[in-house]
C-alpha positions as CSV (number, residue, x, y, z in Angstrom):
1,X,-8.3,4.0,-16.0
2,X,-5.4,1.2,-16.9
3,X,-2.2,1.6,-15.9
4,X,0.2,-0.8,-17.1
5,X,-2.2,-3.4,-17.6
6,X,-4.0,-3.3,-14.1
7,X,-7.5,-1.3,-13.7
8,X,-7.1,2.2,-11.2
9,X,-9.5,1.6,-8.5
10,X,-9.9,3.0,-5.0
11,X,-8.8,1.0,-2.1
12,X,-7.0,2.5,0.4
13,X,-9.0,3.7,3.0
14,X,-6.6,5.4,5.2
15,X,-3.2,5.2,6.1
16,X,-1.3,6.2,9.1
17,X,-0.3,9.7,9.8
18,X,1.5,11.1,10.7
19,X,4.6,8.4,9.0
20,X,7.6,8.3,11.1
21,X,10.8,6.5,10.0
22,X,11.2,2.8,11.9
23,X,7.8,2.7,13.0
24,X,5.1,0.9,11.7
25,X,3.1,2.1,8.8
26,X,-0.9,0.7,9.2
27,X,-3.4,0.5,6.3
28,X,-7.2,0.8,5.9
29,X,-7.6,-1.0,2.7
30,X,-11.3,-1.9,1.4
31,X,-10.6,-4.5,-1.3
32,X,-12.5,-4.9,-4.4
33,X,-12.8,-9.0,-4.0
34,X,-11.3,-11.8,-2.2
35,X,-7.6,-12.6,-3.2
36,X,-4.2,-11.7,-3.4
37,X,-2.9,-7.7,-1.9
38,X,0.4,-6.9,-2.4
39,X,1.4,-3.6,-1.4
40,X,4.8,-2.2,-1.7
41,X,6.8,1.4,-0.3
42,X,8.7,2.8,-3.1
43,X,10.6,6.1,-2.7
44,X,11.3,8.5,-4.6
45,X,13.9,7.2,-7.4
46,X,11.6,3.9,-7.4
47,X,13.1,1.6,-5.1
48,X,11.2,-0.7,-3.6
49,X,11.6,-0.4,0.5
50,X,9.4,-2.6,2.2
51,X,6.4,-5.1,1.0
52,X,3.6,-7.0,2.5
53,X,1.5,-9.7,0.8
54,X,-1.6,-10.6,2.5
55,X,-4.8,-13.1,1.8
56,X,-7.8,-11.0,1.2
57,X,-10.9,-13.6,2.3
58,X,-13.5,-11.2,1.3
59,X,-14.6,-7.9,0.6
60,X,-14.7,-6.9,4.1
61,X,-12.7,-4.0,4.9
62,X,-8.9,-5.0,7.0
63,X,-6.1,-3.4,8.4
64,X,-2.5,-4.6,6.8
65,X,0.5,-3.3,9.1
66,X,4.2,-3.1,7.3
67,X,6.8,-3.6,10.8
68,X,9.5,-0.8,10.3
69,X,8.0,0.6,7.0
70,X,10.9,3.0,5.9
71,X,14.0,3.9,7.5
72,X,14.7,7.0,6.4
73,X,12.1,10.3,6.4
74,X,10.9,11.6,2.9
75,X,8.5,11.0,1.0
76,X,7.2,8.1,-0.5
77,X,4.9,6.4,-2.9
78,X,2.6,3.2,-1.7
79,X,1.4,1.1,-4.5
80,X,-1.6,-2.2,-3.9
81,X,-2.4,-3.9,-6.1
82,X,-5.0,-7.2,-5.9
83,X,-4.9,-9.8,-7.6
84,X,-2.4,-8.5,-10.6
85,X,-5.4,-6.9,-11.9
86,X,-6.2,-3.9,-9.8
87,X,-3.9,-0.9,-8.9
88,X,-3.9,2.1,-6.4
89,X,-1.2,4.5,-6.0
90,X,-0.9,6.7,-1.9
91,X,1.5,9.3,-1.7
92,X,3.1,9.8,2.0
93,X,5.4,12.0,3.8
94,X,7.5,10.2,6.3
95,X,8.5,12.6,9.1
């Protein structure tokens, strides 16, 4: 599946949870290839409220930690993608 010009693929292996507001949110991820990840928070109306880009050496599987994720609780949409080509979208409930 494409969406807006990146291929859907799975990623994420896990993610923290429960989410809290102002702690840190941690990330399985179990990338495709070597690269660039870029993973953003967005909430609800589409803001963007926290991002994190990180080298990816190989295809190795590696935590990514965002410090202070989200501030407020609700719930939230978590979007990597790797190397502008590959997308996955998380849903999470910050409590």
């Amino acid at each position: 599946e494409v969406v807006g010009g990146l291929t859907k693929i799975p990623m994420i292996i896990s993610v923290t949870s429960p989410a809290f507001a102002d702690k840190d949110i941690t990330m399985s991820i179990s990338p495709y290839e070597a690269g660039q990840l870029s993973i953003s928070i967005y909430d609800m109306a589409g803001n963007k409220v926290n991002d994190i880009v990180t080298a990816v050496k190989n295809r190795d599987a590696l935590s990514v930690t965002l410090k202070n994720a989200v501030k407020t609780k609700g719930n939230y949409v978590i979007k990597s993608i790797l190397n502008n080509r590959f997308i996955e979208s998380w849903n999470i409930t910050v409590e």
